[in-house]
C-alpha positions in Angstrom: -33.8 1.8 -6.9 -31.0 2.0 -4.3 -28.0 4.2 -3.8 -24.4 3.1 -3.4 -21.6 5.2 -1.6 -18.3 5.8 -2.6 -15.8 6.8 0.0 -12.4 6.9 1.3 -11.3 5.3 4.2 -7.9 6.5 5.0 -6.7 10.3 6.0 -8.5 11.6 2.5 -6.4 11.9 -1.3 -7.1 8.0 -1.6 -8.4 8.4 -5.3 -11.6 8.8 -5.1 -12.2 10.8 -8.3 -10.8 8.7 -10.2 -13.0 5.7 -8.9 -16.0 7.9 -9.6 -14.8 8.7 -12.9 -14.7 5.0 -13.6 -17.9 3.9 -12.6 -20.2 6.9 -13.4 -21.2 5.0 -16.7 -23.5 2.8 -14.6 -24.9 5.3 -12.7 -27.8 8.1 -13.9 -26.7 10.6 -10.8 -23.5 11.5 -9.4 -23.8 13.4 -6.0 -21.5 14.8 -3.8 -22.9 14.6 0.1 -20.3 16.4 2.1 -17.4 18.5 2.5 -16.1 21.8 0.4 -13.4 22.8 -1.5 -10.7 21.7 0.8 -10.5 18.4 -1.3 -9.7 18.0 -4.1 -10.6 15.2 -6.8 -8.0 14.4 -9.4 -9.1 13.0 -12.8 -6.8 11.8 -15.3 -7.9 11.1 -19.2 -6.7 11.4 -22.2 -3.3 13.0 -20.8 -5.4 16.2 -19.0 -5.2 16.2 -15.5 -8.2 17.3 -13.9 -9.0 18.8 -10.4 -12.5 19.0 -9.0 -13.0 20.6 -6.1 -16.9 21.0 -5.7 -18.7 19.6 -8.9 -19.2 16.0 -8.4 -16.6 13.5 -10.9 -19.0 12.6 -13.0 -19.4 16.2 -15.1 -17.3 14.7 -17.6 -20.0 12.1 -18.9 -22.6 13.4 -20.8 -25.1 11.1 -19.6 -25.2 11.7 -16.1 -26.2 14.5 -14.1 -24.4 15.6 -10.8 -25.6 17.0 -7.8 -23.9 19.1 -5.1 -26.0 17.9 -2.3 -27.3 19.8 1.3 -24.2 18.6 3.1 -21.8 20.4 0.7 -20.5 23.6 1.8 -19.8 26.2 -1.4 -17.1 28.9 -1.8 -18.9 30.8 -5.0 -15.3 32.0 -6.1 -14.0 28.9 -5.6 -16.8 27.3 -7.7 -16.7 30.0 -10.3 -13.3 29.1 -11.0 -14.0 25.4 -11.2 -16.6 26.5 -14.2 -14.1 28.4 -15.7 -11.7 26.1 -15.9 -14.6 23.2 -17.2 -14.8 25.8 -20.4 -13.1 25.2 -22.3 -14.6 21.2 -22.3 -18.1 22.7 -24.0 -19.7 20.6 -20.7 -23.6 21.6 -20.5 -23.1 22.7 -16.9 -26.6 24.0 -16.7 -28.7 21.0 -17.6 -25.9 18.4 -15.9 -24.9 19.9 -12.7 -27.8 20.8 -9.9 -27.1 22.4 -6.7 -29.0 22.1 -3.6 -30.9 25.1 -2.1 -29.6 23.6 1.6 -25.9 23.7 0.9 -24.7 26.2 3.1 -22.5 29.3 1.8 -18.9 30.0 2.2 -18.8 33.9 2.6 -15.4 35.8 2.4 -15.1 36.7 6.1 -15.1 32.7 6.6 -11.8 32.7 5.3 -11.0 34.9 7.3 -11.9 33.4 10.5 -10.4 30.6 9.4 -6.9 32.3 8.8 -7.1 33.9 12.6 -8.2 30.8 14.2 -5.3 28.7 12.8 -2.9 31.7 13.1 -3.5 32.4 17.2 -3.1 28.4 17.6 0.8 28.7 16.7 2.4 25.4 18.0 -1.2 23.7 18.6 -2.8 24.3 15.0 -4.8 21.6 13.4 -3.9 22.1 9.8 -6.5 23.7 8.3 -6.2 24.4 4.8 -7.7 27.8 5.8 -10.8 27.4 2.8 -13.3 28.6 5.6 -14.7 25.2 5.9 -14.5 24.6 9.7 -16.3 28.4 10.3 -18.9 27.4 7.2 -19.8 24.0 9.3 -20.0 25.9 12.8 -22.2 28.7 11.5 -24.4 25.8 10.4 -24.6 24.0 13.6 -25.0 27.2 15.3 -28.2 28.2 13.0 -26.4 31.1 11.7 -25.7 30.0 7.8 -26.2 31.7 4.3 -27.6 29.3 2.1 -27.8 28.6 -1.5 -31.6 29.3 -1.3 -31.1 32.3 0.1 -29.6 33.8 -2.6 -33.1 33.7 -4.7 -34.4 35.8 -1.4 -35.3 39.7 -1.8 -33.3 39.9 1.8 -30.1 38.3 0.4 -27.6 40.6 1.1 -29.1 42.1 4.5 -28.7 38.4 5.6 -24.8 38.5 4.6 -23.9 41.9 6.0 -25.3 40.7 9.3 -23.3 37.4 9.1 -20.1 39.5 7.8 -20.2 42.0 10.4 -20.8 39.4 13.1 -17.4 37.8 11.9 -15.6 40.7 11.9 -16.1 41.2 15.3 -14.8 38.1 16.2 -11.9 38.2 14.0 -10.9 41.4 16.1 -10.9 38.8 19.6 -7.8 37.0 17.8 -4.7 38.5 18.8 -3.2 38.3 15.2 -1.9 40.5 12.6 -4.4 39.5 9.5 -4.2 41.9 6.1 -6.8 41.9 4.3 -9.3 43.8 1.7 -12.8 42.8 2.6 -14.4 45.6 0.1 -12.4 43.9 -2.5 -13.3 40.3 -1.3 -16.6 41.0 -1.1 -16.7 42.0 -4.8 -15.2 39.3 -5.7 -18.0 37.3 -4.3 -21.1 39.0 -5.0 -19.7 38.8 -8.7 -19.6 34.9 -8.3 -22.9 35.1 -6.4 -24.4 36.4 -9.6 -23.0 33.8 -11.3 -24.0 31.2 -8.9 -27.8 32.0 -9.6 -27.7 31.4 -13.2 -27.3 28.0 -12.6 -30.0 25.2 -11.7 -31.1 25.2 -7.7 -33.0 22.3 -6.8 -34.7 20.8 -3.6 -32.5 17.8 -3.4 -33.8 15.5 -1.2 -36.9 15.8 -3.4 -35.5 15.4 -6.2 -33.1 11.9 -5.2 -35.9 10.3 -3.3 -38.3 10.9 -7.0 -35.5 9.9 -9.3 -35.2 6.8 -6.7 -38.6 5.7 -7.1 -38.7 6.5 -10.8 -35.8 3.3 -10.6 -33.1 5.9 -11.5 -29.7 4.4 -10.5 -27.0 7.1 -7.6 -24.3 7.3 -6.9 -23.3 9.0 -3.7 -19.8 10.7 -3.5 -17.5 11.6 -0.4 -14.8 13.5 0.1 -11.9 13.0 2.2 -11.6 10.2 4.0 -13.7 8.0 7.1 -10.1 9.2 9.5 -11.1 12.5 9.1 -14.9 12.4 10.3 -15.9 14.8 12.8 -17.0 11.7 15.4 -15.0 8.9 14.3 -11.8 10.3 13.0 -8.4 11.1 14.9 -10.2 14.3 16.6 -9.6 17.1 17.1 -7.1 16.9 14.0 -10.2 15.8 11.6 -12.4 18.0 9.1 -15.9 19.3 10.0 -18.5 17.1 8.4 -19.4 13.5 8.7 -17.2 11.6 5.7 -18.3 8.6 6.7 -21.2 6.4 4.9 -24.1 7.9 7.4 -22.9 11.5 6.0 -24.7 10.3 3.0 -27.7 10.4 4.8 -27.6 13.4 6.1 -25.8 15.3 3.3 -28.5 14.1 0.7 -31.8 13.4 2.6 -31.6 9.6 1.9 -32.8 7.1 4.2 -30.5 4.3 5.4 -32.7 1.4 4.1 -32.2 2.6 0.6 -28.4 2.5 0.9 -27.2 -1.0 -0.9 -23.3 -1.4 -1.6 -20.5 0.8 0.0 -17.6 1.1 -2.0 -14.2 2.0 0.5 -11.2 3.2 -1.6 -7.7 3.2 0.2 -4.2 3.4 -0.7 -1.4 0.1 -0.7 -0.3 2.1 1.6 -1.3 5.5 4.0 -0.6 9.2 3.2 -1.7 12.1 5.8 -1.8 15.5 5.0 -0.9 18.4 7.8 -0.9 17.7 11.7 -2.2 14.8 13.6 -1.0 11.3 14.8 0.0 9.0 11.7 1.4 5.4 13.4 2.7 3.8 10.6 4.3 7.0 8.9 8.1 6.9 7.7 10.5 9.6 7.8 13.2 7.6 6.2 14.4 7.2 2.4 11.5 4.7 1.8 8.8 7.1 2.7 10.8 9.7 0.6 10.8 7.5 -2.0 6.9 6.6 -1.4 5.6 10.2 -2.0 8.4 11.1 -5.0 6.9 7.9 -6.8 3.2 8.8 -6.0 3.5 12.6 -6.6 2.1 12.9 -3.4 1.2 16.5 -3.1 -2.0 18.0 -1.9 -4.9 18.4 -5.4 -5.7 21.6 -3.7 -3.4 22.7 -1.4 -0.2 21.6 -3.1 1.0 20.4 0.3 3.6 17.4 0.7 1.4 14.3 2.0 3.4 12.5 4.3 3.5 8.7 3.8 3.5 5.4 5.6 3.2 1.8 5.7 -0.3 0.1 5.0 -2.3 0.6 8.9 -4.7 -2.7 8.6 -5.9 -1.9 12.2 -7.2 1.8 11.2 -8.1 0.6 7.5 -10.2 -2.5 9.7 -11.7 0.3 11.8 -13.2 2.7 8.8 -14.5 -0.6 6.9 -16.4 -1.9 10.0 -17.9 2.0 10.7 -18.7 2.3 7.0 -20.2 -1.1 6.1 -17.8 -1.6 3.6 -19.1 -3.9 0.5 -16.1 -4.0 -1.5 -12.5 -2.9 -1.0 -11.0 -0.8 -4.2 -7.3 -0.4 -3.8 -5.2 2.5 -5.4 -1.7 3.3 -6.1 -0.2 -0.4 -5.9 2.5 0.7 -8.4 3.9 3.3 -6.1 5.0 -0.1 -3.8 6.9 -1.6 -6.9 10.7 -2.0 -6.3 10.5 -2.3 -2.7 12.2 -5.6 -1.6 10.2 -6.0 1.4 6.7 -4.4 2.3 5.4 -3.8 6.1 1.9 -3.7 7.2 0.9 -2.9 10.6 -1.4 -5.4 11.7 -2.1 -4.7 15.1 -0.7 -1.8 18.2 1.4 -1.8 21.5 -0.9 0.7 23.1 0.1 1.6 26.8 1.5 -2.4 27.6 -0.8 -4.3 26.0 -0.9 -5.8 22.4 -4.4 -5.0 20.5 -5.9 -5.1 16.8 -8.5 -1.9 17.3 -8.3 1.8 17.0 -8.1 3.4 20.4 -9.4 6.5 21.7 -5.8 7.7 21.2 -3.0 7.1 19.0 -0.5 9.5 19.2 3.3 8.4 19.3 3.6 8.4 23.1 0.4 5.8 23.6 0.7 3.8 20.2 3.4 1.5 18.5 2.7 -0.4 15.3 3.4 -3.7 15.4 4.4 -5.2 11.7 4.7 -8.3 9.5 6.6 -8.4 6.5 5.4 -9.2 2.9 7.7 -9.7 -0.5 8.1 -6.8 -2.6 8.1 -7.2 -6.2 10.1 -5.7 -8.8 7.7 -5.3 -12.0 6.2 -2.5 -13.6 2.7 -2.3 -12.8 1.5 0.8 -15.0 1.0 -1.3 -18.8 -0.9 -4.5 -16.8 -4.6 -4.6 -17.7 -5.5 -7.9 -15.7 -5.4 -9.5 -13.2 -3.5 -12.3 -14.2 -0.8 -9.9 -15.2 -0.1 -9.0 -12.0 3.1 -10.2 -10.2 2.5 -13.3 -7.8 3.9 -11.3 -4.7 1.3 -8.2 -5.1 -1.9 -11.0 -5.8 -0.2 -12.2 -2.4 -0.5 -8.9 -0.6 -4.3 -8.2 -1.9 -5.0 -11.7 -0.6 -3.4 -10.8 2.2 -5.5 -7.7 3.0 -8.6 -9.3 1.7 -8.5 -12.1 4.9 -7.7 -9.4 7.2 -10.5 -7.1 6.3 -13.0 -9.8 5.1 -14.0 -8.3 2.3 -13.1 -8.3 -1.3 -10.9 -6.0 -3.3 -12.9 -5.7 -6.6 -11.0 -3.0 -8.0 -6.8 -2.3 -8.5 -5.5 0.9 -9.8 -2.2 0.5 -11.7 -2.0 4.0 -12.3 -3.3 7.5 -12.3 -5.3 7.3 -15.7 -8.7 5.8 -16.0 -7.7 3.3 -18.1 -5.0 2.0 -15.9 -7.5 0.5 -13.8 -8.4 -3.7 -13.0 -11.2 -5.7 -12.2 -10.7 -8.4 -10.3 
């Protein structure tokens, strides 16, 4: 069997959970390649809201099992919370969720760096959302990680107080004022650590490439979105990992012959969350009205998302760097009511008029250049088909389909799972 990826292709928050959540009925194995509890995935069913942050979307189905992969880094009081909050849903976490012994280990004193690095930036900060992710990913690269496997190790917590004590040497080199309780933190942690090892540990790659060739059917999930990839997004305002479809190879030990569709979720139109350049973003009454009608607000964070017109020449660039398959579009109600609809189909970068993503595209170097599509006035949210749906919105899926030759299988109407068409 082969493996299909599911991924966003916009700035991240492009409603990928829900996707995941949709599909995970044809699929024996959910598993989440990348990333950490910075992002959040938002299920919505029978009128609960859900927020994953770590566990993969499919825990909800009974049939599937979900794997956090070797790409995934772990906060375990993050996680312990997540599981806490699953309780109440009598969910078998320990036969149906499997964690790998490579995911690295986000340790207190992460946080911390995290909160000293972002504070000493002032002006110049990159918008962190201060989970410890970007310390987590660079104690990796630098060969200087906790792992998940580690924990089963006699040595486990001579290995963290050598890590933790290394960090708090360099949290003193930041010229900030940072309060904090590190005996009480610690705590905290080892408490979750314990925890932690009740659960299942498994050699992933193992595992995936057997369950592969026993014609087992996965599912590969990523978080964020392709914008935000540590090589192709709009650096140095990106995350640390690689959300893009090769991540999946890293982040699960899966070889790039056995990858067969790529699913790309984006939004009608583009949110951002925190700094970095945004072309198409509005900071009028439309893009007001754009993030009041999609309850734009961080799963995680809680922070406003700001919002924009659809970007065809960055949503053209994460399809071609992702092999995308099939498009599956989000959110098209939020764009009901507007009387006329912009996309940004190519830039005005430094003179010259061009339909690619440049090395830069910050306001001073980059101006979108629009056409304009009809609005439409109907209420998406009750439509369950295709044919349903208002002649002006088939127009501007159409639309988008011929610019980014490929199709849009999937429209969401809606933030449920049933509010969801195949087209």
């Amino acid at each position: 069997m082969t493996v299909d990826l599911l991924l966003g292709l916009q700035w991240g928050d492009e409603g990928k959970g829900k996707i995941v959540d949709v599909l995970t009925s044809k699929y024996d194995i959910i598993a989440r390649f990348q990333g950490g509890p910075n992002a959040g995935h938002t299920l919505e069913f029978d009128g609960i809201k859900h927020v994953l942050r770590t566990i993969p979307s499919g825990i909800f189905h009974e049939n599937s099992i979900n794997i956090i992969g070797n790409g995934v880094v772990m906060d375990p009081v993050v996680f312990q919370k997540e599981l806490e909050g699953l309780g109440k849903f009598n969910i078998d976490i320990k036969s149906r969720l499997l964690i790998s012994r490579k995911a690295h280990l986000i340790l207190p004193t992460h946080r911390l760096l995290d909160a000293a690095s972002e504070a000493s930036k002032g002006k110049a900060k990159i918008g962190s959302t201060l989970k410890g992710i970007g310390p987590t990913y660079m104690d990796k690269t630098g060969r200087n990680g906790i792992r998940v496997g580690d924990i089963e190790l006699a040595d486990f917590e001579a290995r963290y107080r050598a890590l933790a004590d290394k960090h708090q040497a360099m949290i003193s080199f930041y010229d900030v004022d940072l309060q904090y309780n590190l005996k009480e933190l610690e705590d905290e942690f080892f408490t979750a650590v314990k925890a932690l090892k009740e659960l299942t540990f498994i050699d992933s790659e193992e595992y995936l490439n057997n369950a592969m060739k026993n014609g087992k059917s996965i599912l590969a999930e990523g978080a964020q979105g392709s914008l935000l990839d540590i090589d192709f997004g709009t650096y140095p305002f990106v995350t640390s990992s690689t959300t893009t479809a090769a991540g999946a190879c890293t982040g699960l030990g899966i070889a790039p012959n056995k990858v067969k569709d790529v699913f790309g979720i984006f939004k009608a139109y583009t949110t951002r969350v925190g700094s970095g350049p945004f072309p198409t973003e509005l900071f009028d009454e439309v893009g007001a009205t754009m993030a009041k009608v999609g309850n734009e607000f961080g799963a995680v964070t809680g922070r406003a998302r700001r919002c924009g017109w659809l970007d065809l020449v960055a949503l053209k660039y994460a399809v071609q760097v992702n092999g995308v398959t099939q498009l599956y579009m989000m959110k098209g109600d939020v764009l009901s009511g507007f009387e006329t609809l912009k996309v940004c189909t190519a830039y005005e970068y430094k003179g010259e008029k061009i339909d690619h993503l440049p090395y830069n595209i910050e306001p001073e170097n980059v101006t979108p250049v629009y056409v304009e599509k009809k609005g439409w006035k109907a209420d998406l949210t009750e439509m369950t088909s295709f044919d349903e749906l208002p002649i002006e919105f088939k127009e501007y899926i159409e639309f988008i389909e011929k610019e980014l030759e490929v199709p849009i299988k999937v429209i969401s109407v809606g933030p449920d799972r049933k509010q969801t068409i195949i087209k």
